[in-house]
BAFI-3210 file (N, C-alpha, C; in Angstrom, 3 decimals, decimal comma, padded with zeros to 6 digits):
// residues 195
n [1|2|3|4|5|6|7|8|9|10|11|12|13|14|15|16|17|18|19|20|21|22|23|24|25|26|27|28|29|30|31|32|33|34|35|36|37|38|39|40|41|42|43|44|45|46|47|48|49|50|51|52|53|54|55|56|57|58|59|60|61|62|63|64|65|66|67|68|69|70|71|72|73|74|75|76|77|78|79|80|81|82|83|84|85|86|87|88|89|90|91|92|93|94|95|96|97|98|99|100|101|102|103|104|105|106|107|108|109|110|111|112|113|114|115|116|117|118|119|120|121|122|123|124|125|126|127|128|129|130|131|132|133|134|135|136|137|138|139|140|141|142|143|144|145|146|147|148|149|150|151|152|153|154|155|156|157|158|159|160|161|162|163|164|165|166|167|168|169|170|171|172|173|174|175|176|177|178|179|180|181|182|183|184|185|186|187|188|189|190|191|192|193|194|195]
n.u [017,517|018,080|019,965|018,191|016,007|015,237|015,654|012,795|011,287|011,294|010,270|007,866|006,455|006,819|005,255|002,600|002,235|002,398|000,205|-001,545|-001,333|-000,522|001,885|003,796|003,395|004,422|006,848|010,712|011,331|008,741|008,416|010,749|009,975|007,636|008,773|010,030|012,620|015,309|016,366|018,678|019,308|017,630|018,559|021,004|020,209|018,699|018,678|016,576|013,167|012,571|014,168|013,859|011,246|011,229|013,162|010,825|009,426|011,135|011,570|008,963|008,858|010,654|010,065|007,628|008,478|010,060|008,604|007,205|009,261|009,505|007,447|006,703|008,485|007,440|004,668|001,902|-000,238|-003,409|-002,974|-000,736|-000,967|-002,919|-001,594|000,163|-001,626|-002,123|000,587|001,133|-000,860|-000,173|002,715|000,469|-000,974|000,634|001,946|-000,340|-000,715|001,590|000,801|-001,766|-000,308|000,743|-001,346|-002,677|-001,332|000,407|001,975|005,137|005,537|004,714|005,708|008,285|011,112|010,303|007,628|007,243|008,513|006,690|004,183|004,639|005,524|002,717|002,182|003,108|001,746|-000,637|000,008|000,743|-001,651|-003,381|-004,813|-004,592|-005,820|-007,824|-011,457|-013,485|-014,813|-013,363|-010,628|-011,460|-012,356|-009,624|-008,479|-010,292|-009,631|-006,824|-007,404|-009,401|-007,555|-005,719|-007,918|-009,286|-007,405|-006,585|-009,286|-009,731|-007,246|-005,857|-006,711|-008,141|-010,042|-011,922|-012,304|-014,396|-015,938|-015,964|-012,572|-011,414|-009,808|-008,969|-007,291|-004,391|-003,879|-006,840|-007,604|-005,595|-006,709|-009,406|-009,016|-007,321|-009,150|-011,599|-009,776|-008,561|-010,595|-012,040|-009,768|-009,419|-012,503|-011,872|-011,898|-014,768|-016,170|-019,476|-020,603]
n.v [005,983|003,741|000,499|-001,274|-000,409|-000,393|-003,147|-004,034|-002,594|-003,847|-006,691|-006,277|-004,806|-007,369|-008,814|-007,839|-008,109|-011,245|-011,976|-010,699|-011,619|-014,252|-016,375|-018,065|-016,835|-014,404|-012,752|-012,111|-010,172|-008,098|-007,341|-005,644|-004,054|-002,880|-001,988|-000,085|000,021|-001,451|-005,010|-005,489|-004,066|-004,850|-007,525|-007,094|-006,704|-009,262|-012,530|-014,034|-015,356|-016,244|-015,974|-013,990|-014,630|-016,265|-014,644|-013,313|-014,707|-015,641|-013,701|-013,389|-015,775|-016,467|-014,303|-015,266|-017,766|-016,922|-015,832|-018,089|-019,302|-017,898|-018,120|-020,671|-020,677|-019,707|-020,036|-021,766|-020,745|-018,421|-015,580|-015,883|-017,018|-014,999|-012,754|-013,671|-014,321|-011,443|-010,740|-012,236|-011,388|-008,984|-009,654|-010,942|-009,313|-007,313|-008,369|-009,573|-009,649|-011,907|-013,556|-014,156|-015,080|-017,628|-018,729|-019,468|-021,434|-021,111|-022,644|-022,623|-023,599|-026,020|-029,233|-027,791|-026,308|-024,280|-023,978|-026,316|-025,524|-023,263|-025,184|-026,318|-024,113|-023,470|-025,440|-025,250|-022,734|-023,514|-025,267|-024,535|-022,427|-024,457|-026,717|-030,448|-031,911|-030,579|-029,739|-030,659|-028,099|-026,034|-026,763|-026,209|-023,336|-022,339|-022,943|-021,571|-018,724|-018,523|-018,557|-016,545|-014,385|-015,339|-014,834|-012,311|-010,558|-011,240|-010,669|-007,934|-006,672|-006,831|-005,519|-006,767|-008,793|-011,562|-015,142|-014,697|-012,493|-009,102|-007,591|-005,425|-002,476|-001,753|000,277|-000,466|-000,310|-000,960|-002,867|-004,692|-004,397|-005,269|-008,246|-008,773|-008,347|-010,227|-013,249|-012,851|-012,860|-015,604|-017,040|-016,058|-017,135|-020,338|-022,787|-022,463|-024,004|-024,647|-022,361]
n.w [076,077|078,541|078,115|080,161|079,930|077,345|076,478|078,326|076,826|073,719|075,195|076,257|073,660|071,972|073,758|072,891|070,501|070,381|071,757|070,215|067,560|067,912|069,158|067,645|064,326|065,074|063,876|064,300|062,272|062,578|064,967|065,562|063,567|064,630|067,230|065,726|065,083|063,647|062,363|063,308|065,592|067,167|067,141|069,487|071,354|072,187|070,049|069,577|068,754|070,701|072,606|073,553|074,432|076,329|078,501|079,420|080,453|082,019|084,043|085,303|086,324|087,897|089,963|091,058|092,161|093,950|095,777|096,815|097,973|099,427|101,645|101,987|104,170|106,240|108,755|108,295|108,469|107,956|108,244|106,933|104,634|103,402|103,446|101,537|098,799|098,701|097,714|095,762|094,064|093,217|091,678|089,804|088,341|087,807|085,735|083,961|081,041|080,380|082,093|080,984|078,128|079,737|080,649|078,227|076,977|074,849|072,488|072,541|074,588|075,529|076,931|077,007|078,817|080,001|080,204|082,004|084,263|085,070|085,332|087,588|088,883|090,091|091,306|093,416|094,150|094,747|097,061|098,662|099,721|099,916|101,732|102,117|103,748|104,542|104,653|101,514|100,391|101,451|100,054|097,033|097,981|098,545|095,813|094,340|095,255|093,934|091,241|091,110|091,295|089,168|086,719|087,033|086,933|084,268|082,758|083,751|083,395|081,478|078,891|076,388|074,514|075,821|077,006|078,775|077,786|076,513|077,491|080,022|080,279|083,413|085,344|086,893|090,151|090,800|089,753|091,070|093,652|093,658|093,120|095,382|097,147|096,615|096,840|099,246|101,386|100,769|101,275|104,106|104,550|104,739|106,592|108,189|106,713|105,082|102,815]
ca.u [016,910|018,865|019,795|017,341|014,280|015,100|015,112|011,656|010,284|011,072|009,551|006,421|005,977|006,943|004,529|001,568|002,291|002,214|-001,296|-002,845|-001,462|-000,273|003,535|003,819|002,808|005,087|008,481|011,232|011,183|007,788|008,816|010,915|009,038|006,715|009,604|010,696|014,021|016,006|016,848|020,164|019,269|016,973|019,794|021,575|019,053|017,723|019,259|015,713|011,887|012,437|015,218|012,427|009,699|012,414|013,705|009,719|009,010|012,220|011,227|007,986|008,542|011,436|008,737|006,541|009,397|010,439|007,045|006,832|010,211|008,906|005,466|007,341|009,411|006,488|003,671|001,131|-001,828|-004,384|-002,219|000,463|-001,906|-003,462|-000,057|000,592|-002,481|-001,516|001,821|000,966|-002,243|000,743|002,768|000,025|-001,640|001,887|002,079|-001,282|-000,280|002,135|-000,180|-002,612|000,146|001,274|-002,708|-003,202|-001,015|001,130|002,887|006,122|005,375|004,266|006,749|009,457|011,637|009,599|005,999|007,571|008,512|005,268|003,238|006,061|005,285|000,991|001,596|003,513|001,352|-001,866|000,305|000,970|-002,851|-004,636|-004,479|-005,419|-006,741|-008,607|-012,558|-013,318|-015,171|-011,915|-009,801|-012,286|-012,218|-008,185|-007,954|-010,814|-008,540|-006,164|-008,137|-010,002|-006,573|-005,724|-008,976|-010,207|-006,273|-006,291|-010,755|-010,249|-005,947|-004,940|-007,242|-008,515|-011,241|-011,765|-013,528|-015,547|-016,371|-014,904|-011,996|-011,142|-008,023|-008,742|-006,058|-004,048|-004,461|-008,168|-007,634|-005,274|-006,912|-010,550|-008,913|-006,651|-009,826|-011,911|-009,059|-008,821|-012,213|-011,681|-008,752|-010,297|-013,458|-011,116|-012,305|-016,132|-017,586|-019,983|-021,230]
ca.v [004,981|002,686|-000,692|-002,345|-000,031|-000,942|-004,866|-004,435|-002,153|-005,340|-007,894|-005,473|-004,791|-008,889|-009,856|-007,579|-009,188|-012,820|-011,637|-010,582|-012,667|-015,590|-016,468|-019,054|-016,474|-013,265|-012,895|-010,494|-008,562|-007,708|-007,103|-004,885|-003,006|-001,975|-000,806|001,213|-000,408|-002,274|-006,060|-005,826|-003,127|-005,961|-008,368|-006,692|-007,660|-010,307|-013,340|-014,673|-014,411|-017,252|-015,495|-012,733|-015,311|-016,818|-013,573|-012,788|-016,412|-016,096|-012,827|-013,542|-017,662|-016,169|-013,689|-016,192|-018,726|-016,653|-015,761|-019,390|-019,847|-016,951|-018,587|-021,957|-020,273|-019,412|-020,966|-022,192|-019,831|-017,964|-014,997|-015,851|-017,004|-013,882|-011,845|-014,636|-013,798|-010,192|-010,277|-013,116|-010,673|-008,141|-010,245|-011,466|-008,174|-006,472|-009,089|-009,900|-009,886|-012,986|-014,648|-014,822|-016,201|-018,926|-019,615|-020,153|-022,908|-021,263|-024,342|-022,666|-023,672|-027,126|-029,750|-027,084|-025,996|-022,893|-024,939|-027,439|-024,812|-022,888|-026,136|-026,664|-023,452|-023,388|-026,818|-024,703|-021,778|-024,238|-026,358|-022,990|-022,178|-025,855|-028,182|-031,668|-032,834|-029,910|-030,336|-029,900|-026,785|-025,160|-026,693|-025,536|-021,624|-022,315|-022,729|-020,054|-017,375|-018,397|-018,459|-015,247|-013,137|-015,228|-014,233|-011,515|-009,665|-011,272|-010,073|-006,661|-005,877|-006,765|-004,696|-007,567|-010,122|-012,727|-016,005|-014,303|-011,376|-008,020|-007,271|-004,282|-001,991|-000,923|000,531|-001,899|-000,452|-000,776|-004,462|-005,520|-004,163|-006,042|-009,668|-009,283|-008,529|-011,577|-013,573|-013,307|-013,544|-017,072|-017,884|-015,871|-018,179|-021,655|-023,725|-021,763|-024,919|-024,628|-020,822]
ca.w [076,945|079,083|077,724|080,620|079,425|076,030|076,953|078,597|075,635|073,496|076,124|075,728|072,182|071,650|074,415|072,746|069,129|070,680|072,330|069,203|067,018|068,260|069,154|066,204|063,785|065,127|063,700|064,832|061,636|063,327|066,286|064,877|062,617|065,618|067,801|064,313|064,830|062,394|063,416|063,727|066,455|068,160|068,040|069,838|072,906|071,482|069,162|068,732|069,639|071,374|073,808|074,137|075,174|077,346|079,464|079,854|081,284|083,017|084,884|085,935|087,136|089,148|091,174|091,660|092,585|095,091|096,682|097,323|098,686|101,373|102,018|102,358|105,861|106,882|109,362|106,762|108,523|107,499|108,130|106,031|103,322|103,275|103,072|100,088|098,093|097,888|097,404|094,295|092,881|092,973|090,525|088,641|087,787|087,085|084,248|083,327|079,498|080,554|082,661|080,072|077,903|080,006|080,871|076,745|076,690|073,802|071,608|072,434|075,990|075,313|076,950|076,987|080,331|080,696|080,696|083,254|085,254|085,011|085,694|088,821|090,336|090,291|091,784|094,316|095,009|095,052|097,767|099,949|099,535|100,257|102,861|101,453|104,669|104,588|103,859|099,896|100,309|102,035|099,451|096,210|098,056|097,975|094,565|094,067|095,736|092,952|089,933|090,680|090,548|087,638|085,971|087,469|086,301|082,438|082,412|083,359|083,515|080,085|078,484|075,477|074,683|076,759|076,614|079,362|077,341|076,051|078,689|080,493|080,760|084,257|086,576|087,774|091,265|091,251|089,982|092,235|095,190|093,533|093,017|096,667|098,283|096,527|097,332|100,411|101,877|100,126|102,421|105,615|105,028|105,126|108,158|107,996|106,744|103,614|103,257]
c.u [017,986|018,811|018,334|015,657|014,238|014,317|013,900|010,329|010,680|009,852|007,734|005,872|005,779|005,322|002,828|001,544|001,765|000,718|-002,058|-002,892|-000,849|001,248|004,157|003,616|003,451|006,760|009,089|011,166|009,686|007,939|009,483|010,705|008,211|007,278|010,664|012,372|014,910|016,026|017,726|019,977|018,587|017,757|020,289|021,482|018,953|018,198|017,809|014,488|011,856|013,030|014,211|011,229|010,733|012,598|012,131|009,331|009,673|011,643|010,129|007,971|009,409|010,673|008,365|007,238|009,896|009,672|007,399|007,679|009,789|007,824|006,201|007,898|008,410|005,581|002,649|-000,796|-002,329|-003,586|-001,057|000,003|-002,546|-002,295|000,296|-000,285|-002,367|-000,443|002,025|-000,097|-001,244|001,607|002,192|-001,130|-000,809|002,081|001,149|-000,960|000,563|001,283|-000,940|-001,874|000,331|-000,268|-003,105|-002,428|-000,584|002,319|004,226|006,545|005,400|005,614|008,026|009,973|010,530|008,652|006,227|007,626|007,504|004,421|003,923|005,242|003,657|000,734|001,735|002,824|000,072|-001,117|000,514|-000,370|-003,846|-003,921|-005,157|-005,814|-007,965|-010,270|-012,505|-013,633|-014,517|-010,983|-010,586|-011,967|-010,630|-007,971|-009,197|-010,314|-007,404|-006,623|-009,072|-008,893|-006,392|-006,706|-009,438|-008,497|-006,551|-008,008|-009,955|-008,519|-005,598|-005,676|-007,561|-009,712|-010,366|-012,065|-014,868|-016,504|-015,614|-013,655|-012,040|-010,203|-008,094|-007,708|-005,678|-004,068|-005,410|-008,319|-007,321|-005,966|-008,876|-009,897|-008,110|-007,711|-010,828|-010,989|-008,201|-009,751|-012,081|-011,000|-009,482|-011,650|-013,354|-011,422|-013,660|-016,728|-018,170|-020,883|-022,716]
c.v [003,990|001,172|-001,839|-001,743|-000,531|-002,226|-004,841|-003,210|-003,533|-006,031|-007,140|-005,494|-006,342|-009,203|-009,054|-007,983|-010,361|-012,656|-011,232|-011,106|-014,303|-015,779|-017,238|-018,106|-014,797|-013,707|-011,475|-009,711|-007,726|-007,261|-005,754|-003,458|-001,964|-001,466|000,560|001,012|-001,419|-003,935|-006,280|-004,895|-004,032|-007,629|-008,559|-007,054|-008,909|-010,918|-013,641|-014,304|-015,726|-017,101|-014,024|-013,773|-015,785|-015,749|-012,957|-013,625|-016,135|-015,042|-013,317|-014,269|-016,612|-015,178|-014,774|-017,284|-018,051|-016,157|-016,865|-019,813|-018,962|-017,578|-019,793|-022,088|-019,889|-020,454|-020,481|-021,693|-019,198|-016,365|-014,916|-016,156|-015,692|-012,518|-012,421|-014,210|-012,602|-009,656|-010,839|-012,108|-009,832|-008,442|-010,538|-010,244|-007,185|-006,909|-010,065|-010,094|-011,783|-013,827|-015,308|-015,510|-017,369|-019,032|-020,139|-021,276|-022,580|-022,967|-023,899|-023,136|-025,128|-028,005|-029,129|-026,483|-025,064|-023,516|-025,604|-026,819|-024,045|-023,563|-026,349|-025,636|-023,298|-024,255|-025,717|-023,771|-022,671|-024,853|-025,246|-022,446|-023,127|-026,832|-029,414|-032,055|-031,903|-030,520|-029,782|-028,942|-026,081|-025,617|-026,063|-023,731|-021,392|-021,980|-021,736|-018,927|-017,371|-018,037|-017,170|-014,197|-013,521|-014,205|-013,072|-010,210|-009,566|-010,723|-008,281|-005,992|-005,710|-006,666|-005,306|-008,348|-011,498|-013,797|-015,995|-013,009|-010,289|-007,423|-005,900|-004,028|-001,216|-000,702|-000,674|-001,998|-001,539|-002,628|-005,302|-005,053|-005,082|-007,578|-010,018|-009,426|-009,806|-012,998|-014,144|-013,370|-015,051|-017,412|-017,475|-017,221|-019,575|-021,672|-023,116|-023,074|-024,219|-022,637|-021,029]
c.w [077,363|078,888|078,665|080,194|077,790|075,987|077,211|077,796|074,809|074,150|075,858|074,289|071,846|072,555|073,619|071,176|069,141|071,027|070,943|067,893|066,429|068,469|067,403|064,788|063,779|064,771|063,581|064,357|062,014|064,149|066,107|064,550|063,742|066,475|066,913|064,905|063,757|063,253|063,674|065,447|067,745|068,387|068,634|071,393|073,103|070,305|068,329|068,870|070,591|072,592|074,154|075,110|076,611|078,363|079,778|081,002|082,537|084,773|085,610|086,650|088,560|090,694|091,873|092,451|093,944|096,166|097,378|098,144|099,846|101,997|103,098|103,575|106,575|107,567|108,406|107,513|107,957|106,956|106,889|104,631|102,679|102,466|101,330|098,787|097,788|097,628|095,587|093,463|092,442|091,446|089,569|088,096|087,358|085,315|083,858|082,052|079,444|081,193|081,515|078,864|078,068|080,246|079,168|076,229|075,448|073,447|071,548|073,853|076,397|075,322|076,862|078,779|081,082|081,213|081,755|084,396|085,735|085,947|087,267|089,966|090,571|090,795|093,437|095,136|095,678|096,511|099,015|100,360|100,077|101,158|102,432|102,025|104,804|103,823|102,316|099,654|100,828|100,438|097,683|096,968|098,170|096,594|093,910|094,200|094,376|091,854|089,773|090,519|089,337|086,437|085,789|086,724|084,819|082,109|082,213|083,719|082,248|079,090|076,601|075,720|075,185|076,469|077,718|079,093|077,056|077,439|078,788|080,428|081,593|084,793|087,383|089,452|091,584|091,086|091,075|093,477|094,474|093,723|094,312|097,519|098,095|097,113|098,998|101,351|101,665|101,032|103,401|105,901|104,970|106,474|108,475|107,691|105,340|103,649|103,116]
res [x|x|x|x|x|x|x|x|x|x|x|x|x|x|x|x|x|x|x|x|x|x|x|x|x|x|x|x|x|x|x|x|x|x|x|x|x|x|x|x|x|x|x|x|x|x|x|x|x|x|x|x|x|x|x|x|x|x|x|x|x|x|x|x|x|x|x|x|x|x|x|x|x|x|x|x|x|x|x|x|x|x|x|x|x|x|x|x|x|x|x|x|x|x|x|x|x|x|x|x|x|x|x|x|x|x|x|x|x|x|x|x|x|x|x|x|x|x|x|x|x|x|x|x|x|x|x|x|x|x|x|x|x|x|x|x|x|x|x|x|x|x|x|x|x|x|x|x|x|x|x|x|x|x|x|x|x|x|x|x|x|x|x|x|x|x|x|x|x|x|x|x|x|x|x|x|x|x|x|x|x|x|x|x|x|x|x|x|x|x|x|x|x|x|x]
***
């Protein structure tokens, strides 16, 4: 296996440890153990689990960071919103497992670069998504378009319990093509007025 499939077997095995039982609570000889490697062998990648949570964070913000920098060149229509919403369900149903990390508000997250940056870019996609002069029932189906990929990926992508009930591990197709098309109906029906 090639050092970068290695790296993102790690980032996997680590990120389904932290998911079931808790970041605070996984340590590398764990980590480890479940890739049946030694830890000198996961050193090698990886100094810490902290440079694992780190190069997961890192990957994902940077997507999403650079969505936004495309959105941002863009005229802030309906159109381009639309394009935005499924290029972001794309991202956030690739790495549903991480999402639902950074949505649990792990305590390795808490006041740390990553969290800042996190909190930074959801200000970002919300600000590419909502017009504040907009009426409130346009800006509410804004941040609905967001919150149903969030949700609607970590319910039925990352294949765990929820706090909306037992999740799913459907096809990530079938997801992303359910939470792009909620999603954007949401933006399409911006400037509609109250449904």
């Amino acid at each position: 296996m090639s050092t970068e499939g290695t790296r993102e077997r790690i980032q996997q095995v680590a990120l389904d440890l932290f998911g079931e039982q808790g970041y605070d609570k996984t340590s590398l000889r764990e980590i480890a153990e479940r890739l049946e490697v030694t830890k000198a062998a996961l050193y090698y990648h990886f100094k810490s689990k902290e440079a694992i949570l780190e190069s997961l964070l890192e990957d994902h913000l940077s997507e999403i960071e650079r969505l936004v920098d495309w959105a941002a060149d863009r005229p802030g229509d309906v159109e381009t919103r639309q394009q935005f919403v499924e290029r972001y369900a794309t991202i956030v149903v690739h790495r549903a497992k991480v999402m639902r990390f950074l949505q649990q508000g792990s305590s390795a997250l808490k006041d740390s670069d990553m969290g800042r940056r996190f909190k930074e870019s959801m200000k970002r996609v919300n600000e590419i998504l909502r017009d504040e002069d907009a009426p409130l029932v346009d800006q509410v189906r804004a941040l609905g378009a967001v919150l149903s990929i969030h949700v609607g990926s970590m319910v039925f992508g990352a294949g765990s319990e929820t706090p909306f009930g037992p999740g799913g591990d459907h096809d990530p197709a079938e997801v992303h093509a359910a939470v792009t098309q909620v999603a954007r109906e949401m933006i399409a029906a911006n400037g509609s007025g109250p449904a």
